[in-house]
Structures are given as C-alpha cells and as structure tokens.
C-alpha positions in Angstrom: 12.2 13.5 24.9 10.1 10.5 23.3 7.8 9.1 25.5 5.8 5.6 25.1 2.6 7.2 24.3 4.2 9.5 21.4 6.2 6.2 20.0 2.7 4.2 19.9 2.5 6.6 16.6 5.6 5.4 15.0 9.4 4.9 15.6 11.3 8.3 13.9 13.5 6.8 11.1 17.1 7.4 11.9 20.6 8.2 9.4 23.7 7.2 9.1 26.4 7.7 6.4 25.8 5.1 5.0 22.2 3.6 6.6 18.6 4.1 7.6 17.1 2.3 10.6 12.8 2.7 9.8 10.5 0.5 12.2 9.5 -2.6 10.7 6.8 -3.0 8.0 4.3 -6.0 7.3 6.2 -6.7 4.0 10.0 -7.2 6.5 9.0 -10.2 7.9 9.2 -12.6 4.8 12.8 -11.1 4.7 13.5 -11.8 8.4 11.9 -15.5 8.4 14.6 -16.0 6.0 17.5 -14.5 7.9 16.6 -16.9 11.0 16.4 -19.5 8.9 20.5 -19.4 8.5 22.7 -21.3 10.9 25.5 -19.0 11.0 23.2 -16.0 11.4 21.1 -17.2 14.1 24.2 -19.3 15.8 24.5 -17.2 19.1 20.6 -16.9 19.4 18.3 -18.8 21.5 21.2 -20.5 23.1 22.5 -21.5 19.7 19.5 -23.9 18.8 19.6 -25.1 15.0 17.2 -23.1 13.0 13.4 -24.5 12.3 10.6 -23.1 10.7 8.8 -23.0 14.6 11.6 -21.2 15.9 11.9 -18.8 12.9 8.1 -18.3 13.6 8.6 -18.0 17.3 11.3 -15.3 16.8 9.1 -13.6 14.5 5.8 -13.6 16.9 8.2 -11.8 19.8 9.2 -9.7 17.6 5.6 -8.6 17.0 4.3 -8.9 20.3 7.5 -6.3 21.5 6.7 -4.1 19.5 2.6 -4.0 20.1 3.6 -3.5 23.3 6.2 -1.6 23.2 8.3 -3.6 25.3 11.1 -3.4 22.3 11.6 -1.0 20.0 12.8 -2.8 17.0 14.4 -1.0 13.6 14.8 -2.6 10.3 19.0 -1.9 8.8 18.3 -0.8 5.5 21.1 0.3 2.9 20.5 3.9 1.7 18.1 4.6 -1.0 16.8 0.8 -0.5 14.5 -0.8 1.1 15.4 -4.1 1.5 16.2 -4.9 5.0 19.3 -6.3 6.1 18.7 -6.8 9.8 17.2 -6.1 12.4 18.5 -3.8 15.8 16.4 -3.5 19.1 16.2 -1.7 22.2 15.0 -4.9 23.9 13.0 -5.1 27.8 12.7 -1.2 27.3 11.9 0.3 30.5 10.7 4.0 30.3 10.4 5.0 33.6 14.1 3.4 35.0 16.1 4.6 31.6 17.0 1.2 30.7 17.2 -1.3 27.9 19.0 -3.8 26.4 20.6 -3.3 23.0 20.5 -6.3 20.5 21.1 -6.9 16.7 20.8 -9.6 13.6 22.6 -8.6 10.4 22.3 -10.8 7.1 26.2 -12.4 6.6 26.5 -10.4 3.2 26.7 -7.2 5.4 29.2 -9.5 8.1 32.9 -7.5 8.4 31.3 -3.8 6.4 31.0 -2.0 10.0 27.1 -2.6 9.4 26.4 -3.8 12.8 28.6 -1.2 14.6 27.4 1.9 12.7 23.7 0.8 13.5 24.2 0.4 16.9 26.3 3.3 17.4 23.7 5.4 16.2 20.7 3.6 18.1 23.0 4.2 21.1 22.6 8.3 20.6 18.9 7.8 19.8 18.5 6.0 23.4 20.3 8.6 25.3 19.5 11.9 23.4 15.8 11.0 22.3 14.9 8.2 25.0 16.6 9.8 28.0 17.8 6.6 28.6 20.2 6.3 31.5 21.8 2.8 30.8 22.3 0.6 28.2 23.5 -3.3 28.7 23.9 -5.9 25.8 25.0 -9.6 26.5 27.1 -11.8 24.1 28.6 -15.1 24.2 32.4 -15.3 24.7 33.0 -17.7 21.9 31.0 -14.6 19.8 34.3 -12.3 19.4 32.7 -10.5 16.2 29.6 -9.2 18.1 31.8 -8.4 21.0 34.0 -6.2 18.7 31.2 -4.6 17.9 30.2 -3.6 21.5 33.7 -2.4 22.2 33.9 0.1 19.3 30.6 1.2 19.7 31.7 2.7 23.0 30.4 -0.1 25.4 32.1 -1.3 28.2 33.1 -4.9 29.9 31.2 -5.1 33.2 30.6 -8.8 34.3 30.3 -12.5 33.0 27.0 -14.6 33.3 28.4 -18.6 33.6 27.3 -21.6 32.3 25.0 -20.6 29.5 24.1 -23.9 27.6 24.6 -23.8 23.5 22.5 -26.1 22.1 24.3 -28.5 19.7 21.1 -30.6 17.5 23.1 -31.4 14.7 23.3 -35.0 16.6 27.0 -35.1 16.6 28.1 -32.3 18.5 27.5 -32.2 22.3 26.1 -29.1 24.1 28.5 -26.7 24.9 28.6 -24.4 28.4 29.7 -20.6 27.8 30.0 -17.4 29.7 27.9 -14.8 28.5 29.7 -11.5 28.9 27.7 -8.3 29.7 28.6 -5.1 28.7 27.3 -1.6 29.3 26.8 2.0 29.1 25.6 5.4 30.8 24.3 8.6 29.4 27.3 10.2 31.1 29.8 8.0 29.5 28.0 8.6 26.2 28.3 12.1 26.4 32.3 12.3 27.6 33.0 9.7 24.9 31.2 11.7 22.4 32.7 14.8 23.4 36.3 14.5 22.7 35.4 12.4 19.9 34.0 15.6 18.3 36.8 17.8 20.2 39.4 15.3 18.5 38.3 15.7 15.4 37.9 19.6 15.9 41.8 19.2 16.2 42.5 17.2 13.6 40.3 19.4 11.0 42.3 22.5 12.4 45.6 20.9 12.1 44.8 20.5 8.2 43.6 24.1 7.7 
C-alpha cells in the first residue's frame, strides 16, 4: 500500500490501452491555463462561472497547493507515446487515514465522446482501491451534466443521493443564474472488487466459448 509519506516522492505513472496518467510537470500548466480558459470545458466548474484569466489562475494555484500538500493527488491524461497533456484527473480531499476521496476530471473537447474520460477514471479507480487502500470513492456532477454522468455510470459508480439548489452562474449578462441538483455518486472497495470480478470471470467465458 502507498502511504502519504512514500507519495511525497512522486505519483507512480499509471497505463491504460490506450493512455498514461504521470503527475503533473512545471511545463503542464501553460497547457492547463488554456483548457480553463474554454467555456464549454470549464462549464460545470466553479458553479459554471465564465472563464477569466483570475479564475484560470485561481484553478491553477489549487491545483498546486493540492498537490504540495497532498490533499489531492492530481494526474496529467496524456495520449501514449506523447506528452502533451489532455487533462487533468484527481483524487480530490484525499483522506489517508478514513480511505476516502473524491474522484474529479477535465478533458480537452478534442478527446470529448473517445471513452477518454472513462478509461482514465476507471483506471484511477483500481489505483485508489488496490494501491491507496481506499475504502470509498464519491464524485459529484450536475444533473444538467449527462456526459460526465455517463461517465460515472460506466466506470462502475453508483447513484446515491442528490445535493439541491446548486447555483450556475450565468455572466454572459443575458442569461439568468440557474439552480441545479448536484447528483452524488459513489463507490466501495468491495463493490470494486465484485464488479471487477465477474468482469474478468465474464470475459474468461467469453474467451473459452471462442477456443
């Protein structure tokens, strides 16, 4: 199991088919400024406020200050064999000693409907329970978000409750503030491992079948 003290050395870089999450490098955050700099991409973020360059800055600065402190743990999305990031995914209010965190993520809108945001967080889900010894994981989306929601769903979390009467901020000047639920969704280690399970026991099947 990782522990705080051995992460203050470095986050382990983690595979995919078809990505590498890495922990963030100096040379990331020109990249990033510019990601929450777009409207669409930063829409369901800080209660849907229009991007600035003070609250691309402001994003930024928690994003460093999380990760001094290890308070997040934050991974650059990075296509194989480049490394040019294409978002960002967090274990966010990381608590060691309770096994909890929140899961979060930011994808540039050229990786939007590829399975991007789903494959990272699938696979920063198994980190969290097999490395992290995490016992829960929660993440929180708006209602009106349905594509970050699908994403949740068929990366194994679960509905649990709604959160009313978020505001979304409308500064366009035209378009009034807007109140939505935020939706919560979660999982356990032991739901992890039973989903994983006949996953790999299904596809034990399926491989036989064809033999």
């Amino acid at each position: 199991m990782l522990t705080r003290k051995m992460l203050s050395q470095g986050l382990p870089a983690l595979w995919t088919e078809r990505l590498v999450l890495r922990s963030l490098r100096q040379s990331d955050y020109s990249t990033l400024s510019e990601l929450f700099s777009d409207p669409q991409v930063i829409r369901y973020v800080n209660r849907g406020s229009q991007p600035t360059p003070i609250r691309a800055r402001r994003l930024l600065n928690q994003i460093r200050s999380s990760s001094a402190k290890l308070d997040s743990l934050h991974y650059a999305i990075c296509w194989k064999g480049s490394e040019q990031i294409i978002g960002i995914t967090s274990f966010q209010h990381w608590n060691e000693q309770n096994g909890t965190a929140q899961i979060g993520y930011i994808l540039n809108r050229s990786t939007w409907g590829k399975g991007v945001a789903t494959e990272a967080v699938q696979r920063l889900l198994e980190f969290g329970f097999a490395e992290l010894n995490l016992c829960k994981v929660e993440a929180r989306c708006y209602e009106a978000n349905v594509s970050s929601e699908r994403v949740l769903c068929k990366s194994g979390m679960i509905y649990e409750r709604t959160l009313p009467s978020f505001v979304l901020n409308h500064e366009d000047g035209e378009t009034p503030d807007t109140l939505l639920d935020v939706k919560v969704y979660s999982l356990y280690r032991e739901q992890h491992i039973r989903s994983s399970h006949w996953e790999n026991r299904l596809q034990t099947l399926v491989s036989d079948k064809h033999e």
